[in-house]
VEXDREN-2710 file (C-alpha; in Angstrom, 1 decimal):
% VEXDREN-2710
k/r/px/py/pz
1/UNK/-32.3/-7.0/-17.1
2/UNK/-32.5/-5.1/-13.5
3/UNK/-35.0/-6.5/-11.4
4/UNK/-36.3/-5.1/-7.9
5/UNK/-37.0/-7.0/-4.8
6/UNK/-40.5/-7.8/-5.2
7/UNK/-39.4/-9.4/-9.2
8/UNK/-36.6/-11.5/-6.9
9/UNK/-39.1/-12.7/-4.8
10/UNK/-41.8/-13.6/-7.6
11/UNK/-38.9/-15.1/-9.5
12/UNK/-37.5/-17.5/-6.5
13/UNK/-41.0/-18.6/-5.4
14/UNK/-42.1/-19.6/-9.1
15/UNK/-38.5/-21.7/-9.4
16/UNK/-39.4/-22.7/-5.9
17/UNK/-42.7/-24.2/-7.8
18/UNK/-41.1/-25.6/-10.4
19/UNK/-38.5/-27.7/-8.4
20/UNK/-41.3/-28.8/-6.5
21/UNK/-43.3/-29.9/-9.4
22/UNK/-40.5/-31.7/-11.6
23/UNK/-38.3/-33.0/-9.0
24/UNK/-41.4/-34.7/-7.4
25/UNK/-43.3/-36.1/-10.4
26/UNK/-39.9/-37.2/-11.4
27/UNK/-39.6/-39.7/-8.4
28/UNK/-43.5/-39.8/-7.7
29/UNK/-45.8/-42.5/-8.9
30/UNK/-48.9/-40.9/-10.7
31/UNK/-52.0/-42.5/-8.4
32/UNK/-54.4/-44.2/-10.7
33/UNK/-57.2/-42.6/-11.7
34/UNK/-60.1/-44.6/-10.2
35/UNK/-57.9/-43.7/-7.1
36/UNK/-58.5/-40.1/-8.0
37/UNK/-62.1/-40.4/-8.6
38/UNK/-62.4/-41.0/-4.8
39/UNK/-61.3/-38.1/-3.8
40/UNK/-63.6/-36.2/-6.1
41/UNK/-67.0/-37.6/-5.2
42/UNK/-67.6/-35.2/-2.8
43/UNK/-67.2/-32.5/-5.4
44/UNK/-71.1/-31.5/-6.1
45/UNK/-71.9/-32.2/-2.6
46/UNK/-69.4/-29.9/-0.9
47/UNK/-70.6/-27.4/-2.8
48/UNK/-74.2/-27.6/-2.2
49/UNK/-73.1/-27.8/1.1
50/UNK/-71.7/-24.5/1.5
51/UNK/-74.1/-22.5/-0.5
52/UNK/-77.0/-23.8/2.1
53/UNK/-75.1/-23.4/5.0
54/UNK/-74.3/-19.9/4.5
55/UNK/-78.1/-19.1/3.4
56/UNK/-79.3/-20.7/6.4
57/UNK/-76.6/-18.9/8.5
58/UNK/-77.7/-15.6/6.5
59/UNK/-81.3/-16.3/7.8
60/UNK/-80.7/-17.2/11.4
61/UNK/-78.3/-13.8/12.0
62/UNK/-81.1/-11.5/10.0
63/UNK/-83.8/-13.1/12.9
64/UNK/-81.8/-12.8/15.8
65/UNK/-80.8/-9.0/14.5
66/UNK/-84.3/-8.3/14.8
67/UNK/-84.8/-10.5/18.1
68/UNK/-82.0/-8.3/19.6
69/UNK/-83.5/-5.1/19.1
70/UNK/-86.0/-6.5/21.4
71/UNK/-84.2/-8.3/23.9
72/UNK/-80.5/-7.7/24.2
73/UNK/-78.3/-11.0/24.3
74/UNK/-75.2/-11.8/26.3
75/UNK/-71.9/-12.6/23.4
76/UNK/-71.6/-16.3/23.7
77/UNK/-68.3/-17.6/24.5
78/UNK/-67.1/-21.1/25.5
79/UNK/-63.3/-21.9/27.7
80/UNK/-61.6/-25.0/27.4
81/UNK/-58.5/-26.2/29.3
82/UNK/-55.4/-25.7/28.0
83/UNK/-57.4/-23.9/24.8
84/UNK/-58.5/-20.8/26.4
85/UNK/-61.7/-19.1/25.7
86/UNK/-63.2/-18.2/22.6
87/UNK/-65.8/-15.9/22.1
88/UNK/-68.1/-15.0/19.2
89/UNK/-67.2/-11.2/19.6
90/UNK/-64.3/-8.7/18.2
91/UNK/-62.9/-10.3/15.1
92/UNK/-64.9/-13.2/14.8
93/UNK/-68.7/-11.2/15.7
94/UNK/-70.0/-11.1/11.8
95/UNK/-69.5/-15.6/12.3
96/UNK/-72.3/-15.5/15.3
97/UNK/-70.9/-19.4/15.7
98/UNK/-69.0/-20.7/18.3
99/UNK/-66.6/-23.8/17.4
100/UNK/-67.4/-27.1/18.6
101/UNK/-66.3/-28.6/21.9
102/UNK/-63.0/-30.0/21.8
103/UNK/-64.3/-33.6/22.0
104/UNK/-66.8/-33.2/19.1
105/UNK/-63.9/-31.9/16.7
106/UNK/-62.0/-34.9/17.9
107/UNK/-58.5/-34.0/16.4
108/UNK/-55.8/-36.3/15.2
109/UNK/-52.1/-35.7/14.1
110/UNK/-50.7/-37.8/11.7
111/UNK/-47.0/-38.5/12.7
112/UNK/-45.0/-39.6/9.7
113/UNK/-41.1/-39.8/10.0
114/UNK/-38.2/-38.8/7.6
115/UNK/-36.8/-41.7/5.1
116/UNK/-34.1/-42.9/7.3
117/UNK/-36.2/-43.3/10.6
118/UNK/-38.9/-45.0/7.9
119/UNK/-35.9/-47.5/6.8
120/UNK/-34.8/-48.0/10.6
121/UNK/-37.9/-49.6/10.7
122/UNK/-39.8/-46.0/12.6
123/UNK/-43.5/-46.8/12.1
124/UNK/-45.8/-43.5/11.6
125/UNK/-48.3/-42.7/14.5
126/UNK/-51.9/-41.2/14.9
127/UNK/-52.3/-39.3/18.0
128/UNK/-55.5/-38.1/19.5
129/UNK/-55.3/-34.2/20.7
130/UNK/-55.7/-35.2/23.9
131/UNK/-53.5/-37.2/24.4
132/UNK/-50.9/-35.5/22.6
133/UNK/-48.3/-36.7/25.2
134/UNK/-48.0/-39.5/23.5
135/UNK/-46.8/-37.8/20.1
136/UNK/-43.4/-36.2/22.0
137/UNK/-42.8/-39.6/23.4
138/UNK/-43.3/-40.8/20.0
139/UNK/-41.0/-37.7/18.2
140/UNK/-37.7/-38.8/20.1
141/UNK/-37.4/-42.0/18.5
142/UNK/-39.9/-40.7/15.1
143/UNK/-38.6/-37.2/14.3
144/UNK/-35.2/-36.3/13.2
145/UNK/-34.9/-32.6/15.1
146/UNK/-32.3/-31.3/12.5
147/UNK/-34.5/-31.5/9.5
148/UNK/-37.4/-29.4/8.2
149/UNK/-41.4/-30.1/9.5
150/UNK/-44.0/-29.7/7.0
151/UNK/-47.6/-29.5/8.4
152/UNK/-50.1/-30.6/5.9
153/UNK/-53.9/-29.5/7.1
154/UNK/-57.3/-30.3/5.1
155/UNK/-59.8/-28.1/4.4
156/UNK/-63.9/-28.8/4.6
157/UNK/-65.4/-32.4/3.5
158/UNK/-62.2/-33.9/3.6
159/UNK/-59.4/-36.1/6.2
160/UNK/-56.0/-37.2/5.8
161/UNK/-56.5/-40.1/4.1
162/UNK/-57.8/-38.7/0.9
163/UNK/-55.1/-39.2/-2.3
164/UNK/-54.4/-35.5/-2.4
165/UNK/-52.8/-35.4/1.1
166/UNK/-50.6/-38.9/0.2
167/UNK/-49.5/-37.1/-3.5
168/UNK/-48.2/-33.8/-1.6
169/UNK/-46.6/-35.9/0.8
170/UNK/-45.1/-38.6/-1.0
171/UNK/-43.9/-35.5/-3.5
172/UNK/-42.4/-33.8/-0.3
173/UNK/-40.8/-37.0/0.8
174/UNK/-39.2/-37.6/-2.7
175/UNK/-37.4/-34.0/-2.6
176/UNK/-36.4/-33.6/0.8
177/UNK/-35.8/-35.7/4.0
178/UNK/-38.5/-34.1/6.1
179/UNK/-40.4/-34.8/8.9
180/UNK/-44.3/-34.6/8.5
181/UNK/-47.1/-34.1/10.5
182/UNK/-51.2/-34.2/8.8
183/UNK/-53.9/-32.4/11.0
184/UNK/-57.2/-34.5/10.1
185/UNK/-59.9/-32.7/12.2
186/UNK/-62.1/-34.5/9.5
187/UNK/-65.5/-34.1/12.3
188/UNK/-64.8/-30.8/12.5
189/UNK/-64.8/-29.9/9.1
190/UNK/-67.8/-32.5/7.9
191/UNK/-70.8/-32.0/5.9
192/UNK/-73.0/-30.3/5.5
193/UNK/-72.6/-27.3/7.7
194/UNK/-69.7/-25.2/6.5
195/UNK/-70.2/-22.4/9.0
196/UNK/-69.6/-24.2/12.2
197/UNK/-66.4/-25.7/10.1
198/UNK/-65.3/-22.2/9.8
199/UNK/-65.7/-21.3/12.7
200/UNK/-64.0/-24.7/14.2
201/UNK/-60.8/-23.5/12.3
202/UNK/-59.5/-21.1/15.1
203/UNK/-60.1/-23.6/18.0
204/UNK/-57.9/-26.3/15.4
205/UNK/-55.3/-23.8/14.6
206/UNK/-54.6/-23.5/18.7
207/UNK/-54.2/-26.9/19.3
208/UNK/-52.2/-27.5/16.3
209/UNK/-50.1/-24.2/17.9
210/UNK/-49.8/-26.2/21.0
211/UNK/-48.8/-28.9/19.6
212/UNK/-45.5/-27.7/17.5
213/UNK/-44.9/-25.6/20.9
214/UNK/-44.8/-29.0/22.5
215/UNK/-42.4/-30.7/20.2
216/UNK/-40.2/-27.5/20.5
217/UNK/-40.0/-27.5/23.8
218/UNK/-39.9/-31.5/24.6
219/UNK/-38.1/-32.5/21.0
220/UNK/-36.0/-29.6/20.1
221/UNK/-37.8/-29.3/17.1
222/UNK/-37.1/-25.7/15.2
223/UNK/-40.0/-23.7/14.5
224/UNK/-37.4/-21.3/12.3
225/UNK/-37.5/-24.6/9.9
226/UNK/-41.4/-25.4/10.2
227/UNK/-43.4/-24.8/7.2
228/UNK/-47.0/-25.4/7.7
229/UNK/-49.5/-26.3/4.5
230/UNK/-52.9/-25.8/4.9
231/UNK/-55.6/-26.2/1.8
232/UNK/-59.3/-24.6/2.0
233/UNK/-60.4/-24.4/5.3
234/UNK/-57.3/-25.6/6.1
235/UNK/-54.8/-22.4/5.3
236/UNK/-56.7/-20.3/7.6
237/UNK/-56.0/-23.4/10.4
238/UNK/-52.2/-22.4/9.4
239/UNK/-52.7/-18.4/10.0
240/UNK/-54.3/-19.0/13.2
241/UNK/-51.7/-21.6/14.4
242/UNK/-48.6/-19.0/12.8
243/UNK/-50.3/-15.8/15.2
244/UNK/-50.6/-17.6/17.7
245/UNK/-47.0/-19.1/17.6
246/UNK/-45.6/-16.0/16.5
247/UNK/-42.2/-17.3/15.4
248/UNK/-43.1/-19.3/13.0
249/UNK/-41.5/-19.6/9.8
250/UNK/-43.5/-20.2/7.0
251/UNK/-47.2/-20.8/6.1
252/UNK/-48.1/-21.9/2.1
253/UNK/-52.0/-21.1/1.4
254/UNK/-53.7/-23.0/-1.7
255/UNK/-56.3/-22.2/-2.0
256/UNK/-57.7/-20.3/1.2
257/UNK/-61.3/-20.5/1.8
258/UNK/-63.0/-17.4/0.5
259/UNK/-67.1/-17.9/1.4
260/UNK/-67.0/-16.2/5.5
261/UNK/-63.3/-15.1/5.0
262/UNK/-62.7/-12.9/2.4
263/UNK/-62.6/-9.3/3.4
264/UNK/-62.4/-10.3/6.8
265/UNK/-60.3/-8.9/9.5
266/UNK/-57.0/-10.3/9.0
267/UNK/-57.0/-11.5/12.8
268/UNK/-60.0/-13.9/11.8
269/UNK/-58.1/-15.1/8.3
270/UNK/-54.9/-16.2/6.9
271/UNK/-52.6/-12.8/6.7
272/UNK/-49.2/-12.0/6.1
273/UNK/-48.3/-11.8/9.4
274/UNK/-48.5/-15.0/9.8
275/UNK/-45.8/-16.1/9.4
276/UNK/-42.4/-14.9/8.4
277/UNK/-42.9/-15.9/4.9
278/UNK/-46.7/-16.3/3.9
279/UNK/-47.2/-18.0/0.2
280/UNK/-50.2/-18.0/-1.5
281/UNK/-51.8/-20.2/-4.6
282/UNK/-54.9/-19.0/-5.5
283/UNK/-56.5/-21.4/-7.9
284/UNK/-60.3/-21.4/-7.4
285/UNK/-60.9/-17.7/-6.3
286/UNK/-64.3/-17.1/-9.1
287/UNK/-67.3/-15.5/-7.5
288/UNK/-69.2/-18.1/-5.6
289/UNK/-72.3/-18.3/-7.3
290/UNK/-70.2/-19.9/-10.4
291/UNK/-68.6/-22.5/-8.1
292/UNK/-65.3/-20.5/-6.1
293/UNK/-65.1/-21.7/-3.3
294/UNK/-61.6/-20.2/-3.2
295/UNK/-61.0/-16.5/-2.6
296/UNK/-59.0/-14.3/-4.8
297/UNK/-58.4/-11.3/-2.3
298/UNK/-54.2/-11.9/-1.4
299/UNK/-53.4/-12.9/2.0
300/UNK/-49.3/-13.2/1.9
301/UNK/-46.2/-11.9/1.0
302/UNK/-46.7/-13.6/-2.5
303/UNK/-49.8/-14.9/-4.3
304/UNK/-49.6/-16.7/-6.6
305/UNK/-53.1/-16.3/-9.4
306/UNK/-52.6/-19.0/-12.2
307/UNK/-54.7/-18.3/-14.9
308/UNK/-56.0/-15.8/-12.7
309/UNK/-56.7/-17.4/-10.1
310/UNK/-59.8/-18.6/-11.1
311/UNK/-60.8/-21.6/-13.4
312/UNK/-57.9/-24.0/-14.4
313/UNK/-57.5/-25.0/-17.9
314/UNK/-57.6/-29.1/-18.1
315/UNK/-58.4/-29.5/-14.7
316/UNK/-62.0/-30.9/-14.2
317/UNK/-61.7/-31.1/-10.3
318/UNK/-61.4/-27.8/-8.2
319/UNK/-62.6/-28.9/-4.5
320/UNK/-60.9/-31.6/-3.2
321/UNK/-57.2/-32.1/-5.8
322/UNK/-56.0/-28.9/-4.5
323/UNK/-52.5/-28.0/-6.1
324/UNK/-51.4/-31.5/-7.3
325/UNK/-53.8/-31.2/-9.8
326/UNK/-52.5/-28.1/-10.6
327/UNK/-49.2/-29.0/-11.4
328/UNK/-50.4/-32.4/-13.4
329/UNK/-52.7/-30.4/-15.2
330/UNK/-50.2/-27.8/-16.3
331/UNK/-47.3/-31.3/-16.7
332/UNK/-50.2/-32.9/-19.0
333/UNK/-49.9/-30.0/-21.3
334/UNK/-46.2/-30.1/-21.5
END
């Protein structure tokens, strides 16, 4: 059988998937399942969450419509050192929503070294934004500059200490030595209001740009062999982090927020451009008003739609378990 490019491609990501999935649950420890019930509470919640802040953002933008015919406003924009300006104009006018001040999103990067530096008795680190100094004092004894960085980044409701982010990484760690980095901008991305989480997801995605600059330039770290994972929320982080790096070499996507995102410009979402190589799970993509939160429109090179793309068979979680649960779902019916 002949098969063109775009068959290769589909062909080598889904093998790519499938290594993933056995040669990690093959060395990973299943987390118990009262484990896994914690990182589902917030299931019901985030999504009445969503659904009010987006009618109450519909409401306040229909009002100040009609207050603008009268009296025409200046576009809001905020500037923050070292973070530039950011205005609610161009791209990002149909938000109407600033992101928080840098302080009130309070960023942290997770710092967790490869195997051997773990062994060598390399503790991880959690480093504050700003004082992200301290993480490229920390990378020349932590990080291991010849070997891949994965970036894993949360998406709404949730931090990097839920069991999701550990099962990806531990699964990660068990394939490859890697060196690991988690984004928890966890007050950024609280409840309830999902549209000022949105719209804190481009002033995120530059500082995690200036951080991996930073480790480039101060740890000879390779952005050519930097592979950043962002879920929800959390993938458009990625896109905005990848455009503004513009070298970067590849972003995965599960799951990409559709509510705010979807039909976007692709300057204000997670886009093919990206990245060198932008790959795409789309797992919870139904219509919002039957519980998607996900959004089915592609956004990469490759998208991936398992049972197309909308509900998963066997899997009773679709906020919060992202694609672990995908791949123990489908490994449960094996």
């Amino acid at each position: 059988m002949v098969m063109n490019n775009k068959c290769q491609v589909l062909v080598c990501c889904c093998l790519w998937l499938v290594g993933f999935a056995v040669s990690g649950l093959a060395e990973l420890t299943r987390v118990p399942p009262a484990l896994e019930a914690l990182d589902e509470r917030h299931d019901a919640e985030i999504y009445r969450a969503i659904i009010t802040s987006i009618n109450d953002w519909k409401r306040k933008k229909i009002q100040k419509e009609i207050t603008n015919r009268i009296k025409r406003e200046d576009v809001p924009s905020a500037c923050y050192p070292d973070l530039g300006c950011f205005e609610a104009s161009g791209p990002f006018g149909y938000l109407d929503t600033l992101p928080n001040k840098p302080e009130e999103i309070s960023t942290k990067f997770w710092l967790y070294p490869g195997r051997s530096r773990r062994r060598s008795g390399s503790p991880p680190a959690e480093v504050p934004f700003e004082r992200m100094d301290e993480a490229f004092e920390w990378a020349k004894q932590g990080f291991n500059k010849s070997l891949p960085t994965k970036v894993l980044i949360h998406g709404f409701g949730s931090d990097c200490s839920y069991i999701w982010v550990y099962e990806i990484r531990s699964a990660l760690m068990a394939v490859e030595e890697v060196n690991i980095i988690c984004v928890d901008w966890s007050n950024g991305a609280a409840l309830p209001n999902y549209v000022k989480a949105s719209a804190n997801t481009r002033l995120v995605g530059k500082q995690l740009s200036l951080l991996l600059r930073g480790l480039v330039e101060k740890n000879g770290l390779s952005l050519r062999d930097t592979h950043l994972i962002g879920f929800s929320l959390g993938a458009h982080i990625a896109g905005f982090a990848g455009a503004d790096l513009g070298n970067l070499s590849r972003i995965t996507g599960l799951d990409p927020a559709g509510p705010l995102f979807e039909a976007q410009d692709p300057r204000a979402r997670l886009d093919e451009t990206d990245a060198a190589f932008v790959d795409v799970i789309h797992s919870n993509g139904e219509n919002l008003i039957l519980g998607g939160l996900g959004s089915s429109q592609p956004m990469g090179h490759v998208d991936f739609f398992p049972n197309g793309g909308r509900m998963q068979k066997g899997c009773s979680h679709l906020f919060v378990g992202a694609v672990t649960d995908i791949i123990w779902c489908k490994y449960q019916e094996l």
